[in-house]
OpenMM code with the backbone's topology and positions (N, CA, C; nanometers):
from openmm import Vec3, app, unit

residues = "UNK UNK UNK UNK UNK UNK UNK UNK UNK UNK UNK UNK UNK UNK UNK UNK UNK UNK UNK UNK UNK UNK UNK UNK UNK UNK UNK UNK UNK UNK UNK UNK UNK UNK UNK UNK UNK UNK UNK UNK UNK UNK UNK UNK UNK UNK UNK UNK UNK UNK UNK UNK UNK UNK UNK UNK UNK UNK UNK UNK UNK UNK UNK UNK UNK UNK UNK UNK UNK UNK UNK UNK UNK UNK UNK UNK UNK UNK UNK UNK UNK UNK UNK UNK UNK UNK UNK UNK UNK UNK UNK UNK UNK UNK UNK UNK UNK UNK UNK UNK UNK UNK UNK UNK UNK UNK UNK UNK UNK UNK UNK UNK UNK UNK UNK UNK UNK UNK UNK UNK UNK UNK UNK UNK UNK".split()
positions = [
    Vec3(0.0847, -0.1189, 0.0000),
    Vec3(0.0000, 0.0000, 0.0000),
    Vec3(0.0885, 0.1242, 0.0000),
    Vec3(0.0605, 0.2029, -0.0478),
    Vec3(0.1282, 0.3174, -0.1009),
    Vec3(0.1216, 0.4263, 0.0323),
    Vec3(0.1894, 0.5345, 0.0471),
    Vec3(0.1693, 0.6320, 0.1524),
    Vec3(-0.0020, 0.7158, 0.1532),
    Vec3(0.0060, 0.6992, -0.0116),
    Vec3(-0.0921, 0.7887, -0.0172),
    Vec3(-0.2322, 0.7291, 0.0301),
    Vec3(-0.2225, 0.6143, 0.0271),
    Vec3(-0.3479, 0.4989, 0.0386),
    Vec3(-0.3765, 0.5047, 0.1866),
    Vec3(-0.2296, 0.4854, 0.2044),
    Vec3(-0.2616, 0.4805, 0.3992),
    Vec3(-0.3166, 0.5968, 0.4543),
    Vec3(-0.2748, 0.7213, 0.4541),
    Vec3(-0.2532, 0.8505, 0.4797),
    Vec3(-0.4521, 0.8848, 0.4283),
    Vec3(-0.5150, 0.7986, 0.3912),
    Vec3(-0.6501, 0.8652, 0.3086),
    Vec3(-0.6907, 0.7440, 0.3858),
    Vec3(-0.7059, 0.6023, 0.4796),
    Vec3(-0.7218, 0.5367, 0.5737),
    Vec3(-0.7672, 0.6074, 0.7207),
    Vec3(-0.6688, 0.6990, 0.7502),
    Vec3(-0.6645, 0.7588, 0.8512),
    Vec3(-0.7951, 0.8463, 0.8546),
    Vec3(-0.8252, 0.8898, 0.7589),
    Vec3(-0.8847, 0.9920, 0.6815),
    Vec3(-1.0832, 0.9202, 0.7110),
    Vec3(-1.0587, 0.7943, 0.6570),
    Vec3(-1.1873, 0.7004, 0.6507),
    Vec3(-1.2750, 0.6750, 0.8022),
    Vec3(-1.1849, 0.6708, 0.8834),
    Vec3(-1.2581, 0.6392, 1.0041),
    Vec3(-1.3247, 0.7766, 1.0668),
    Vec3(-1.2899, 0.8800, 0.9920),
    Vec3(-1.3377, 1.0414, 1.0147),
    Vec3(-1.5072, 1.0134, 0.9040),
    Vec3(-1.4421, 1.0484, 0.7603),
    Vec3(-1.5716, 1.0596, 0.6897),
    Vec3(-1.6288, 0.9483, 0.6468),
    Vec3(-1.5853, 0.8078, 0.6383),
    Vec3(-1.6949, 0.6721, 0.5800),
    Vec3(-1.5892, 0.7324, 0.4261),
    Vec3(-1.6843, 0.5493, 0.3892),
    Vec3(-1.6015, 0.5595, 0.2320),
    Vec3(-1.6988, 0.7033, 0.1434),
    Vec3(-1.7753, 0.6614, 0.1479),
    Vec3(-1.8736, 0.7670, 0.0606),
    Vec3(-1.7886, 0.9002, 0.0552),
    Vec3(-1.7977, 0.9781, 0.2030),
    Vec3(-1.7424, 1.0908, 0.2396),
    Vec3(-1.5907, 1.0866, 0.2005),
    Vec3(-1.5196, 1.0093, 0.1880),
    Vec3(-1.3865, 1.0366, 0.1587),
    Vec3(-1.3820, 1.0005, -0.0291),
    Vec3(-1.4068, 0.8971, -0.1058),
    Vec3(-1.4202, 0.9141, -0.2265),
    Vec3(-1.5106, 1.0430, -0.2746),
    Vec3(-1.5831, 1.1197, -0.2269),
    Vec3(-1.6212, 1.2428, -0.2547),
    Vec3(-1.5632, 1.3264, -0.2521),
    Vec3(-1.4309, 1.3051, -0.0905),
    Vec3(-1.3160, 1.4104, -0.1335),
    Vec3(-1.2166, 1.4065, -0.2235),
    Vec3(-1.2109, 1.2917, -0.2893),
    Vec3(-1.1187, 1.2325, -0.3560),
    Vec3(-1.2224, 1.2746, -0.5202),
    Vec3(-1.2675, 1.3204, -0.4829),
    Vec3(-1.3689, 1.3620, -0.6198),
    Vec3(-1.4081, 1.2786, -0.7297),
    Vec3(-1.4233, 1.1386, -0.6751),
    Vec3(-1.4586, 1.0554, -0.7314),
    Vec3(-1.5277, 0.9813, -0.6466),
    Vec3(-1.6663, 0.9407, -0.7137),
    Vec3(-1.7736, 0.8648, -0.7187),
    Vec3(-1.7389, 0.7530, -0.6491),
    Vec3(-1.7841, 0.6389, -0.5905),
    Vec3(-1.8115, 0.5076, -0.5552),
    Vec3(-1.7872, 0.4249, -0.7109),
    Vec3(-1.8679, 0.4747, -0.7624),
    Vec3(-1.8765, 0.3881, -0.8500),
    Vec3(-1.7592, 0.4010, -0.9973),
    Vec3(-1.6779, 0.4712, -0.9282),
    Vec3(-1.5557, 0.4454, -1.0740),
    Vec3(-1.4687, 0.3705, -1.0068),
    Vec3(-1.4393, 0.3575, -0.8939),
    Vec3(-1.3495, 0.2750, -0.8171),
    Vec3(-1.3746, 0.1388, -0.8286),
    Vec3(-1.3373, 0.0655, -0.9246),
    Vec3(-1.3420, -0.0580, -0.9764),
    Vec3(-1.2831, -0.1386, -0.8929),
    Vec3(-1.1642, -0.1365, -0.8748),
    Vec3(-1.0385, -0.2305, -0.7746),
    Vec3(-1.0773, -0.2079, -0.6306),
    Vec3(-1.0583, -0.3023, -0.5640),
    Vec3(-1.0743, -0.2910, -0.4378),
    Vec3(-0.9563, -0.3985, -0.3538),
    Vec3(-0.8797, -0.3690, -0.3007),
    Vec3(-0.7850, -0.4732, -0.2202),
    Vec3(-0.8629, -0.4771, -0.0838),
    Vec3(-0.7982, -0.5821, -0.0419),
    Vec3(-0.8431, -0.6184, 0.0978),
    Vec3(-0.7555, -0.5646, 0.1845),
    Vec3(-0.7625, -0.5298, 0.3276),
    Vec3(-0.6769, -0.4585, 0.3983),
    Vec3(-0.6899, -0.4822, 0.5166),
    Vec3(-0.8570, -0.5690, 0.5571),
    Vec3(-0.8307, -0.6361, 0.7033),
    Vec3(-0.8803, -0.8031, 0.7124),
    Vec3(-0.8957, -0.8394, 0.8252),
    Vec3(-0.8718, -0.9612, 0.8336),
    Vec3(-0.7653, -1.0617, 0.8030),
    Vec3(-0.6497, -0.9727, 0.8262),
    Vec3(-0.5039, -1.0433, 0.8450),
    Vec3(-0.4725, -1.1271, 0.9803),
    Vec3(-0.5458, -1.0852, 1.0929),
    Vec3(-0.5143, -1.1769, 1.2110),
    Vec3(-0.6207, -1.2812, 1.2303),
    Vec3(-0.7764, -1.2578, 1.1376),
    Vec3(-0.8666, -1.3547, 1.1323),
    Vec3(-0.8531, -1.5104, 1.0277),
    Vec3(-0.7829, -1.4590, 0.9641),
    Vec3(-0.8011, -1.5690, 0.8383),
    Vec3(-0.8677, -1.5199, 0.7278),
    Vec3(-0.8711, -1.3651, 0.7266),
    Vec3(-0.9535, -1.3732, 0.6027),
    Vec3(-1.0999, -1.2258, 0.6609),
    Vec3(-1.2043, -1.2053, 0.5477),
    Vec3(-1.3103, -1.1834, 0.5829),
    Vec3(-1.4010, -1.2336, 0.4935),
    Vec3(-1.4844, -1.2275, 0.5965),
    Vec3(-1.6403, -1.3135, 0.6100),
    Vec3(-1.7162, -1.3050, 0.4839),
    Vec3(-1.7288, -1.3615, 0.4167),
    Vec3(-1.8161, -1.4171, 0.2742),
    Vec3(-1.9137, -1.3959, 0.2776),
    Vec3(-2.0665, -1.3324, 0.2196),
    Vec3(-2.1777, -1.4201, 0.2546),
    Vec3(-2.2346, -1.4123, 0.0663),
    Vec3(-2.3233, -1.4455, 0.0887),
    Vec3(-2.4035, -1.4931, -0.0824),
    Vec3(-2.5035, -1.3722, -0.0856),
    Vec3(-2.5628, -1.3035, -0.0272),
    Vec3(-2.6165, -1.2092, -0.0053),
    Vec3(-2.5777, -1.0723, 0.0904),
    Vec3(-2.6356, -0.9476, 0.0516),
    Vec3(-2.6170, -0.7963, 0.0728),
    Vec3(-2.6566, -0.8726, 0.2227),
    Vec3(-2.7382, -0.8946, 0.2866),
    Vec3(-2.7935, -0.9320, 0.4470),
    Vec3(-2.6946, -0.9662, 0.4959),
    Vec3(-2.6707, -0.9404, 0.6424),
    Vec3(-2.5822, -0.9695, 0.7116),
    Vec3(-2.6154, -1.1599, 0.7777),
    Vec3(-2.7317, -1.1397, 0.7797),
    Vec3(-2.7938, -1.2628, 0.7767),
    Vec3(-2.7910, -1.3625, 0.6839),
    Vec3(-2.7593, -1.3432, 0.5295),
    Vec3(-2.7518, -1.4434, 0.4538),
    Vec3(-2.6220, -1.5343, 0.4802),
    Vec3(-2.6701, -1.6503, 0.4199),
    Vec3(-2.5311, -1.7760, 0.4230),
    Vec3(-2.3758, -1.6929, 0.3832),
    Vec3(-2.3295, -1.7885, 0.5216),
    Vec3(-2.1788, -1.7254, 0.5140),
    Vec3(-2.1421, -1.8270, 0.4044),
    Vec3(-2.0453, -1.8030, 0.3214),
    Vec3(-1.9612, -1.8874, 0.2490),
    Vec3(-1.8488, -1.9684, 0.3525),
    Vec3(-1.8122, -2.0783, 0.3072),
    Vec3(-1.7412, -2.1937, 0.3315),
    Vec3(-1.5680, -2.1084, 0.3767),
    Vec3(-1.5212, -2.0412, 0.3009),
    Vec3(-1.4172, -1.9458, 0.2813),
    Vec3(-1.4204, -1.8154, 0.3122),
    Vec3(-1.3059, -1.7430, 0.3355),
    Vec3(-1.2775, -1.6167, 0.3746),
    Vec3(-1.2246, -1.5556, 0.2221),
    Vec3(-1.2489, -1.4333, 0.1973),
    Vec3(-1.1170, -1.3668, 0.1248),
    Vec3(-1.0166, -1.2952, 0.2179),
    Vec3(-0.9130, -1.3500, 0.1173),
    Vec3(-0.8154, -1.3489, 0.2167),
    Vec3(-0.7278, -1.1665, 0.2280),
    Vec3(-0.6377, -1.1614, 0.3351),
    Vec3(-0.5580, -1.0361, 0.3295),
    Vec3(-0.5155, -0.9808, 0.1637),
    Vec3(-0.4863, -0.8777, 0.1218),
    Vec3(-0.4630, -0.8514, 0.0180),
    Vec3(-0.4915, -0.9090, -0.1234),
    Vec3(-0.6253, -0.9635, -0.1014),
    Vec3(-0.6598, -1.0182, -0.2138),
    Vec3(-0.7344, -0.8908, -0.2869),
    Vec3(-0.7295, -0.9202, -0.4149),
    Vec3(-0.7974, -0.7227, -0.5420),
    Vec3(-0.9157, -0.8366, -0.5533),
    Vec3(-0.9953, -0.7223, -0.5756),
    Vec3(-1.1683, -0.7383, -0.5702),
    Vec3(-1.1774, -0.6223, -0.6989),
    Vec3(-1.3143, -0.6912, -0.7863),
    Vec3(-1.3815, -0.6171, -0.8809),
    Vec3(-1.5429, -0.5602, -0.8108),
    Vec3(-1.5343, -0.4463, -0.7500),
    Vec3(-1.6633, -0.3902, -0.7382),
    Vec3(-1.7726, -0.3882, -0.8552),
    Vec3(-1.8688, -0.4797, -0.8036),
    Vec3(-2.0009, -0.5145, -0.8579),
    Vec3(-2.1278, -0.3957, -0.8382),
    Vec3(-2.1091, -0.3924, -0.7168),
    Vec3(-2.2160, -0.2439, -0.6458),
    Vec3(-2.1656, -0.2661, -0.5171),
    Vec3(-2.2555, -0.1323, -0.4476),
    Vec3(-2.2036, -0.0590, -0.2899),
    Vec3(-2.3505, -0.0661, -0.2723),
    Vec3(-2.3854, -0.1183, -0.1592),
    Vec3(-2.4826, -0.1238, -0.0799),
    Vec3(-2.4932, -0.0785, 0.0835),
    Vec3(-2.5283, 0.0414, 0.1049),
    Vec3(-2.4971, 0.1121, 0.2019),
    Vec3(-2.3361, 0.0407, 0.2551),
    Vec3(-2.3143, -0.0501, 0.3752),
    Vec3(-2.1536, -0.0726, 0.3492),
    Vec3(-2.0778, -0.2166, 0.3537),
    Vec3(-2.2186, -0.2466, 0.2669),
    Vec3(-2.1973, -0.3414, 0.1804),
    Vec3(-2.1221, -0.3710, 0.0342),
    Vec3(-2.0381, -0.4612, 0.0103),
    Vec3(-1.9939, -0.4427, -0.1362),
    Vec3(-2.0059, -0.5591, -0.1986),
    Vec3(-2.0685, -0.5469, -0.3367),
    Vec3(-2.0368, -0.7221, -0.3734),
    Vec3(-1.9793, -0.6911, -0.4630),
    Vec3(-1.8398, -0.8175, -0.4428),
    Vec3(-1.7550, -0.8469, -0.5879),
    Vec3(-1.7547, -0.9744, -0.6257),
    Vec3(-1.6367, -0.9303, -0.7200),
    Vec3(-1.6319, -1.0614, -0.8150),
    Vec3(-1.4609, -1.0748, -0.7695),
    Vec3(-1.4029, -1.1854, -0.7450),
    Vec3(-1.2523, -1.1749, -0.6869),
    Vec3(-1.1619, -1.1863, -0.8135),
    Vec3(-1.1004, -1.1126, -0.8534),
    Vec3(-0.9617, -1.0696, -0.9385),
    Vec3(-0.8399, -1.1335, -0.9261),
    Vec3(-0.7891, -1.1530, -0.8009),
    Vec3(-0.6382, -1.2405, -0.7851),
    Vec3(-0.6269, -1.2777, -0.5862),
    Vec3(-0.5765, -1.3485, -0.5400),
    Vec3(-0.5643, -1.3903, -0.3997),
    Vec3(-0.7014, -1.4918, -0.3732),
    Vec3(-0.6814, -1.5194, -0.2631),
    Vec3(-0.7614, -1.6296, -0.2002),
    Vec3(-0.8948, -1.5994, -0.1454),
    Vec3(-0.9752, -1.7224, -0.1660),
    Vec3(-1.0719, -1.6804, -0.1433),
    Vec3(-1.2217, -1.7461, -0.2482),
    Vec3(-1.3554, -1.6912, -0.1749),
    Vec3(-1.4244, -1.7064, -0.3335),
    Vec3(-1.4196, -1.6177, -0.4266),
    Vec3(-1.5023, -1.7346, -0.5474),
    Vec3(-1.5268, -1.5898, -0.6228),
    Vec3(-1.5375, -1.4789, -0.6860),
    Vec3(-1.6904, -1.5222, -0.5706),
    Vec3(-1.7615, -1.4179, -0.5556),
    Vec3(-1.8564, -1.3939, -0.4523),
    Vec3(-1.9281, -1.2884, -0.3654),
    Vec3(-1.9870, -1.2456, -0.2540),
    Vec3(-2.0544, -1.1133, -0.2111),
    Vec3(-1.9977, -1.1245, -0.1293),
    Vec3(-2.0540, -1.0078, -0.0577),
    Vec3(-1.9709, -0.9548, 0.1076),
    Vec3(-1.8984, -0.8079, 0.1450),
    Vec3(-1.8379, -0.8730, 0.2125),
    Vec3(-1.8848, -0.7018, 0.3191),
    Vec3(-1.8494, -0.7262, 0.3805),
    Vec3(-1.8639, -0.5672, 0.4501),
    Vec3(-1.7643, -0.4599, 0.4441),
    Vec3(-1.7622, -0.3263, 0.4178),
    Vec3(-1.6494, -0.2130, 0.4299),
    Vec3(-1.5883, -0.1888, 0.5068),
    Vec3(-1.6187, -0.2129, 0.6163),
    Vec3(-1.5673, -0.1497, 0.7274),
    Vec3(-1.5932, -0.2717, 0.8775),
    Vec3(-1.5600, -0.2478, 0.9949),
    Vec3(-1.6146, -0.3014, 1.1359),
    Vec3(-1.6728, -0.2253, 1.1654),
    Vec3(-1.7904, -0.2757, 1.1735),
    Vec3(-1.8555, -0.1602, 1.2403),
    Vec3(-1.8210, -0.1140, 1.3655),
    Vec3(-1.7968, -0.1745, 1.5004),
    Vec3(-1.7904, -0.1103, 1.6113),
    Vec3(-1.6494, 0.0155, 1.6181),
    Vec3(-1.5902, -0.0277, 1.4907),
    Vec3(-1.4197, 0.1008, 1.5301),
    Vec3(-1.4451, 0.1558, 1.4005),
    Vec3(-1.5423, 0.0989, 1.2595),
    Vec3(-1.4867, 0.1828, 1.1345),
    Vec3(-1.4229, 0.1674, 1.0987),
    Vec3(-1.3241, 0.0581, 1.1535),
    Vec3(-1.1696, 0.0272, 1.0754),
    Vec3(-1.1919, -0.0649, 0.9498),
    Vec3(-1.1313, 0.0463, 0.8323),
    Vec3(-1.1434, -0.0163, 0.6715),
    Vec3(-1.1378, -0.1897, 0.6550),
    Vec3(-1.2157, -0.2357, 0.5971),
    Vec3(-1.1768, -0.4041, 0.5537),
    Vec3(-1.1196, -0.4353, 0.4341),
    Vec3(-1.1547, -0.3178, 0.3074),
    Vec3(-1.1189, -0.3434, 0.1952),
    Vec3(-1.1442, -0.1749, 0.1561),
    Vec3(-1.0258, -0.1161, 0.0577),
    Vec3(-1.0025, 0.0387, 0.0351),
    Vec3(-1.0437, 0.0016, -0.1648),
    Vec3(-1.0095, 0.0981, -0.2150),
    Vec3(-1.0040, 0.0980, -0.3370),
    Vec3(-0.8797, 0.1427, -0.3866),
    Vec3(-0.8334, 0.1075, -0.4965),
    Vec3(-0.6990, 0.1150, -0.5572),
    Vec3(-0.7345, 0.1958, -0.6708),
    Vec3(-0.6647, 0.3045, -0.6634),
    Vec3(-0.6494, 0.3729, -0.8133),
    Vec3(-0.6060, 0.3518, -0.8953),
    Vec3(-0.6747, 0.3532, -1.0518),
    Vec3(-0.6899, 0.2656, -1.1537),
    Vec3(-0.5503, 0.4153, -1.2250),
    Vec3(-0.4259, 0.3400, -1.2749),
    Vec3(-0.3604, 0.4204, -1.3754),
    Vec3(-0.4570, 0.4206, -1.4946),
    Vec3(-0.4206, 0.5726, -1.5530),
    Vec3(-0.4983, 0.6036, -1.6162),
    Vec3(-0.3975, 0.5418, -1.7864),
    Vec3(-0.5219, 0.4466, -1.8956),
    Vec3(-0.4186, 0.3844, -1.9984),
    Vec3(-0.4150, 0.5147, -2.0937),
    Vec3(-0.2475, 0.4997, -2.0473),
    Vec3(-0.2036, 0.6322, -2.1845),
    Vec3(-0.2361, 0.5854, -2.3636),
    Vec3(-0.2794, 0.7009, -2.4114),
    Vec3(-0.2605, 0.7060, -2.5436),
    Vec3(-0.1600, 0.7705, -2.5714),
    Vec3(-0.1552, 0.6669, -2.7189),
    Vec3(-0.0150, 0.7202, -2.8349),
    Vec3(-0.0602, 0.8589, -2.9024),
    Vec3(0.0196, 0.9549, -2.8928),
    Vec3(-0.0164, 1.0813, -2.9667),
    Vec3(-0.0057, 1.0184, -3.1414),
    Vec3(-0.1272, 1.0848, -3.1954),
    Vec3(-0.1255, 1.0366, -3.3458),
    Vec3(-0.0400, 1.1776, -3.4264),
    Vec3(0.1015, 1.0699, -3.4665),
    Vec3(0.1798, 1.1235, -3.5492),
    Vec3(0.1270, 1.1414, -3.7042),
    Vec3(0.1172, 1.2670, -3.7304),
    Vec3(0.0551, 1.2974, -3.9012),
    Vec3(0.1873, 1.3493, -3.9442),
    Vec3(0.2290, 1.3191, -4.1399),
    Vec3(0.3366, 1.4173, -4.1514),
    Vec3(0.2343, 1.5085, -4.2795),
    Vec3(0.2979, 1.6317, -4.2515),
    Vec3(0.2784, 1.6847, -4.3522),
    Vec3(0.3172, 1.6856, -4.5012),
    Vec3(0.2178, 1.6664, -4.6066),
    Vec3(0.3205, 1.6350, -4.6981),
    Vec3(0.3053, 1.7535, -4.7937),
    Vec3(0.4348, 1.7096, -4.8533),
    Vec3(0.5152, 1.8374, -4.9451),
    Vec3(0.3973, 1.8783, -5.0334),
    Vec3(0.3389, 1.9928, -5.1098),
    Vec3(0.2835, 1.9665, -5.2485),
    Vec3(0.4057, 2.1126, -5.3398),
] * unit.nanometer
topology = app.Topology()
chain = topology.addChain("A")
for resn in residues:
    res = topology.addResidue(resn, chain)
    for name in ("N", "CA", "C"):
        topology.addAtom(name, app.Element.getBySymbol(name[0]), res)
């Protein structure tokens, strides 16, 4: 994780994700990538098949630093589809703990894909 990632962490347990990707002037919903960032001393975090906190847990955890494809944000709820690391999937997992706010999974900023400047020559007449 980068300084800048951490340093905007600190930041999260003040405004919620909403409130801080707003300062970040971007939407919820362009933030595609999502890494995982807690449940390193659990084994993982908690799976379920449904947005309910009540629906079936999955068999598996996703694990610490595994990248997640954001599907949708459901108040602070997220369901993805899993990209690379352990784990299922796919689920549903929570943003945050609730009792401290401490982040479970942040979003990763997507480099932006450069274009080739289109070389024209002028020709002689």
């Amino acid at each position: 994780l980068n300084s800048r990632l951490l340093g905007s962490l600190g930041l999260l347990g003040f405004m919620g994700f909403k409130g801080l990707l707003g300062l970040l002037g971007l939407p919820a919903s362009s933030w595609q990538e999502w890494i995982v960032v807690g449940g390193h001393d659990t084994g993982g975090l908690i799976v379920r098949s449904g947005e309910s906190l009540q629906s079936q847990e999955l068999s598996s955890r996703l694990a610490f630093g595994a990248r997640v494809e954001c599907l949708q944000i459901s108040g602070k709820r997220l369901r993805f589809q899993k990209l690379q690391g352990q784990g299922p999937a796919h689920g549903w997992v929570s943003l945050e703990l609730a009792a401290c706010r401490s982040p479970l999974v942040v979003p990763v900023k997507q480099k932006q894909k450069q274009r080739r400047p289109t070389v024209t020559q002028d020709k002689k007449t």
